[in-house]
C-alpha positions as CSV (number, residue, x, y, z in Angstrom):
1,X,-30.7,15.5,20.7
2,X,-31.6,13.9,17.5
3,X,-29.4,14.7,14.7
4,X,-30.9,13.6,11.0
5,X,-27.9,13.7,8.3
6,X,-29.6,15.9,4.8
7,X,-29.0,14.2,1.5
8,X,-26.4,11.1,0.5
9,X,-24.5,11.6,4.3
10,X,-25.0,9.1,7.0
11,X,-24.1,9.3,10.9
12,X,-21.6,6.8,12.1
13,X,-20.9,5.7,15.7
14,X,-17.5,4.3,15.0
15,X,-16.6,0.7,16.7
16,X,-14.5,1.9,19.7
17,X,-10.5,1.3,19.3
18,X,-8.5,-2.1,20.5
19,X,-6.5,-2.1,23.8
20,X,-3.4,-3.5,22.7
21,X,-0.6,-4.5,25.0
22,X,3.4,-5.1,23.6
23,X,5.6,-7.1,26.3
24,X,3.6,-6.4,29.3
25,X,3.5,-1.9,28.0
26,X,-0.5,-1.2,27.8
27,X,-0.5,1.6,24.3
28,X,-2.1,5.0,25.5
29,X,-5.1,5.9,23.8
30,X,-3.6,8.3,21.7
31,X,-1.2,5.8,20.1
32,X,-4.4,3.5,19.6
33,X,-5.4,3.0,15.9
34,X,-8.5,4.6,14.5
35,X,-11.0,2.3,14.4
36,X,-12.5,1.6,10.6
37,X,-16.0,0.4,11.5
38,X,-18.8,1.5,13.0
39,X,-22.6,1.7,13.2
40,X,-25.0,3.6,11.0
41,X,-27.3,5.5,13.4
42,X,-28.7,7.5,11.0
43,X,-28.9,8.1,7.1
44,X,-30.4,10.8,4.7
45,X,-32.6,10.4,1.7
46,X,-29.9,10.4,-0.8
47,X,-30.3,12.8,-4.0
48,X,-32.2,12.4,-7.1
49,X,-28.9,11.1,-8.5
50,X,-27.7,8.5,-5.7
51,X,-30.4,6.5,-3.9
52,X,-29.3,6.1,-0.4
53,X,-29.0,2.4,0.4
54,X,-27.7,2.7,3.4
55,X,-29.7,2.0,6.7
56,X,-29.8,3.1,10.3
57,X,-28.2,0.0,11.9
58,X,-25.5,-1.2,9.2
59,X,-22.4,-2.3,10.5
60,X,-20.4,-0.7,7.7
61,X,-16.6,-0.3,7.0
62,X,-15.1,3.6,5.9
63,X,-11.9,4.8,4.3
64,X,-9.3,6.2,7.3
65,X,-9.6,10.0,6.4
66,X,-13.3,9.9,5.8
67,X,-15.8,11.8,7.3
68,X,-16.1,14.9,10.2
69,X,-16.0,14.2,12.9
70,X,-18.9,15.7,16.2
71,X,-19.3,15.4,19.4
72,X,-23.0,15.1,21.0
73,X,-23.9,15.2,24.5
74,X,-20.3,13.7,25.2
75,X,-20.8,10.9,22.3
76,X,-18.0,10.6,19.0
77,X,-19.5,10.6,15.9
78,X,-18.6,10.6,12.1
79,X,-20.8,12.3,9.3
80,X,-20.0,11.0,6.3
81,X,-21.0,10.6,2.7
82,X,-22.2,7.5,1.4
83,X,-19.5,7.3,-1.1
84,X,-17.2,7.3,1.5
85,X,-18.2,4.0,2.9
86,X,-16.6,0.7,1.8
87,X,-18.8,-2.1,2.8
88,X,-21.4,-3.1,4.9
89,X,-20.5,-5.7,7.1
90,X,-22.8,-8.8,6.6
């Protein structure tokens, strides 16, 4: 399924979350942290008031709360406006 984001949002894979172990305990993965980058797989056109500068393939960084997020044939995404991300990593 191809899923094209309308307008200034983008569709982010985020970076999956770090296994962390403390003493020997391995952290389940709902105690993980929430990764805070990802991919861009996808990006509107933007609006006539925001260009979209954002490109399918950025490695980008995005605020904790942003974005909804979907799930697509089993796969975690975010859609997200462009506002909401932070950076693009270089």
């Amino acid at each position: 399924m191809k899923i094209q984001p309308l307008a200034d949002r983008v569709l982010v894979k985020p970076a999956p979350a770090e296994t962390k172990t403390v003493g020997g305990i391995i952290i389940p993965d709902t105690a993980k942290e929430k990764p805070l980058k990802g991919q861009i797989i996808a990006a509107g056109k933007g609006t006539k008031d925001e260009e979209m500068v954002l490109k399918e393939g950025d490695e980008v960084l995005y605020g904790k709360y942003s974005g909804q997020e979907i799930e697509v044939e089993g796969e975690k995404y975010l859609i997200m406006r462009q506002s909401d991300v932070l950076a693009i990593l270089g």
